[in-house]
N, C-alpha and C positions, 0 to 999 in steps of 0.2 A: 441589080438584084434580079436572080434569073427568075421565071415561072415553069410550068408544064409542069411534068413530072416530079414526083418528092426526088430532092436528090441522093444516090444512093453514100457519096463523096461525103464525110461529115465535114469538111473545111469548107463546102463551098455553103453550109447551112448552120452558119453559127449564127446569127441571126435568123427570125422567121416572123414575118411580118403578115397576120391574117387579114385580109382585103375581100370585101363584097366581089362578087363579079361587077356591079355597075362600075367600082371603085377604082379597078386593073384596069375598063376600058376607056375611064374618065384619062389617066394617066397617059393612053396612048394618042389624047388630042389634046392633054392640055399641054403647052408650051414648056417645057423642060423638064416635066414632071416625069416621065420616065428615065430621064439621065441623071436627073438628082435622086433615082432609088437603085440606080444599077450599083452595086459593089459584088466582086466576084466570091464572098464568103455569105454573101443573105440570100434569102427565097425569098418571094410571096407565095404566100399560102392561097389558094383562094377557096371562098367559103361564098355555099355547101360547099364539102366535099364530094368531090369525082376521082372514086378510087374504081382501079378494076383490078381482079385478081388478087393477089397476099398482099396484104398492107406491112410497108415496111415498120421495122420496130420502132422506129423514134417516132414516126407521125400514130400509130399507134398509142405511145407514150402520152402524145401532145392530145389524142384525144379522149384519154382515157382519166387527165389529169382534168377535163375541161375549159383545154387551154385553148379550141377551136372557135376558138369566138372574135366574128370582125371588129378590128382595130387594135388588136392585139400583137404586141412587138412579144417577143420572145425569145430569151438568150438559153444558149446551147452550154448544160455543164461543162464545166473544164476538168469536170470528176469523172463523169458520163458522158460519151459521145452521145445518147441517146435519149438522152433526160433534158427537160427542158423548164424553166421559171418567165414565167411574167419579168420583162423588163425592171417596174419599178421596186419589183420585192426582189430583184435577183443576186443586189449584194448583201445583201441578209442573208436569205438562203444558201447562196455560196459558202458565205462565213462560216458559217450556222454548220453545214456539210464540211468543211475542212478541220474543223475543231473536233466533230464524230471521227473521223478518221485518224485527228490525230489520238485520240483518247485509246480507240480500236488498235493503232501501231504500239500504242505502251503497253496495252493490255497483250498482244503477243510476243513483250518483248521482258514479259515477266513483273511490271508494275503490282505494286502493290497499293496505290494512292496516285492521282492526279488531280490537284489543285489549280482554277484557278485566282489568280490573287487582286489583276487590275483588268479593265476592259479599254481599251483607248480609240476613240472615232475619228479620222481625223478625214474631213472636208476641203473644198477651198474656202469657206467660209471663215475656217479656224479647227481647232481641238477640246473634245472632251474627253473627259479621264473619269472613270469608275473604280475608285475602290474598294473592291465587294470584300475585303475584310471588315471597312469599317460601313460599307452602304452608304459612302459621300462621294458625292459628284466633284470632281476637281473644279480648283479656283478657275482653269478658264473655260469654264463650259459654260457660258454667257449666252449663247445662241438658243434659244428655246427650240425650234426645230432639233438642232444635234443633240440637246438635252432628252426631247421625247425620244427619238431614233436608238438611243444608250439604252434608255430604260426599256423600249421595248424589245433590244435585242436581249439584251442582262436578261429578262424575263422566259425568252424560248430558251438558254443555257441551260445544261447540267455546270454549274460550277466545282460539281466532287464526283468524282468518282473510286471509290475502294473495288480491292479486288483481291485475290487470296493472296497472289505474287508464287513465284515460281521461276524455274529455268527457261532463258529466252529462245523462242523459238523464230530464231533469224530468219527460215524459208519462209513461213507466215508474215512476219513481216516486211518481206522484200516482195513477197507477191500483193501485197496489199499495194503498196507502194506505186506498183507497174502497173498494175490495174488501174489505178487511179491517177495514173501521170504525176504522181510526185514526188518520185527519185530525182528532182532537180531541186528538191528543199534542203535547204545544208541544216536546219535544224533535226526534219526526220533521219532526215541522210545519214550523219555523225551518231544521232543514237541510235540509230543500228550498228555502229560499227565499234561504239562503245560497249555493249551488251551480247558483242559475241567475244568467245570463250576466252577467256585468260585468268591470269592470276590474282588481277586487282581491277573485281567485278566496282562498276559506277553503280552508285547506291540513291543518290541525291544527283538534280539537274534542276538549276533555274533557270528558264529560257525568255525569251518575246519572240512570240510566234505570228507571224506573219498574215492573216487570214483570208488574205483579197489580194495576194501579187497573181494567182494563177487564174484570176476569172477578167482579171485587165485587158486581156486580148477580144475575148469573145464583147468583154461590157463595150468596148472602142470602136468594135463593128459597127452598136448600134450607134453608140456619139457618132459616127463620121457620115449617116444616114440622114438625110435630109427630106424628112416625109412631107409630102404637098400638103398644104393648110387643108384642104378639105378634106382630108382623113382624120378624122375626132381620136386622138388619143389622150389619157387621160393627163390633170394637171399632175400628178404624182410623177408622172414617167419623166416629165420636161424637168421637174427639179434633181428626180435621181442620177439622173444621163449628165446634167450639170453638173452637180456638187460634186459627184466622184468618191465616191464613201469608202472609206479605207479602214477595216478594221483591224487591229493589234491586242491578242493578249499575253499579260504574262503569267509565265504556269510551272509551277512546281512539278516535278515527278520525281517521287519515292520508290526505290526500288526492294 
């Protein structure tokens, strides 16, 4: 995990780990504790900050969101190079932010309605299932932890969204797409390619959309990061970085 200077490289700072100064120099004498935080994609941050001159835009971001606070791990968007979540809330908000995008991709590809129908969490612990048509938690959601994690995501969701519906505007959504690194989603992918011009316009799609395969990388950063005991992070991060929360939903779009 490098220090000095914010890095201007977004790969080598998808992880960012905010640390005291006592806390950086405790690491360079306690016995391994700098070799078990080196990995060539994380930072430490150290705090205060010692900026000179323009502050780059992401640590800007990071300090404007009040993410500048020691003992703070933080994962780097895979939507945003530049944007950045608290580790423990960060597959949530990932989800949460891929769903906006995708609802934003149907809405430029001429939608008239996006529904969604199930929510499914799935851990290593096990699986829960949300059926927001009927608002029943499936039979195997037995975990009370993954039980609360459903309800509180279910809860920040737009589960509908209407719209007037119109001719799809394929540039808008292929720029949306690159912008956001997810022209490697074969679900977005295929309905763009469905809803340019032809003779037998797609009217109806029921999908399972995937919510959490593209923040895997940056979330793995932080799992393979092995922070010295005496850096206080919170019990919320050590169970999120564990369980591995993988969100799924499935979604109607009417065109």
């Amino acid at each position: 995990m490098a220090t000095g200077s914010f890095p201007s490289d977004p790969s080598s700072r998808k992880a960012v780990l905010v640390l005291q100064e006592h806390d950086i120099e405790k690491c360079a004498y306690e016995p391994g504790a700098a070799q078990a935080l080196f990995d060539e994609e994380a930072y430490v941050l150290q705090f205060p900050l010692r900026t000179q001159g323009e502050i780059p835009v992401a640590l800007q971001n990071i300090v404007d969101a009040g993410l500048a606070r020691p003992g703070n791990m933080l994962v780097q968007s895979p939507y945003d190079i530049d944007s950045y979540e608290e580790a423990a809330l960060a597959p949530q908000r990932f989800a949460l932010a891929k769903h906006m995008y995708f609802s934003t991709l149907c809405m430029h590809l001429g939608a008239k309605e996006v529904v969604v129908e199930q929510i499914d969490l799935r851990t290593r612990s096990g699986k829960s299932t949300l059926d927001v048509k009927g608002e029943r938690l499936g039979a195997s959601a037995q975990v009370s932890v993954e039980t609360e994690e459903l309800e509180k995501f279910r809860a920040q969701m737009h589960l509908r969204d209407e719209f007037e519906g119109g001719p799809a505007d394929v540039a808008a959504a292929e720029r949306l797409l690159r912008r956001t690194g997810l022209l490697a989603d074969p679900n977005m992918r295929t309905l763009v390619e469905m809803r340019r011009d032809g003779a037998n316009q797609l009217k109806t799609r029921k999908l399972v959309l995937s919510l959490s395969s593209e923040a895997k990388s940056n979330l793995n950063v932080v799992g393979r990061l092995k922070v010295p005991a005496f850096v206080k992070l919170s019990a919320e991060y050590d169970r999120v970085v564990k369980e591995q929360q993988d969100y799924t939903l499935t979604v109607v779009v009417k065109f």
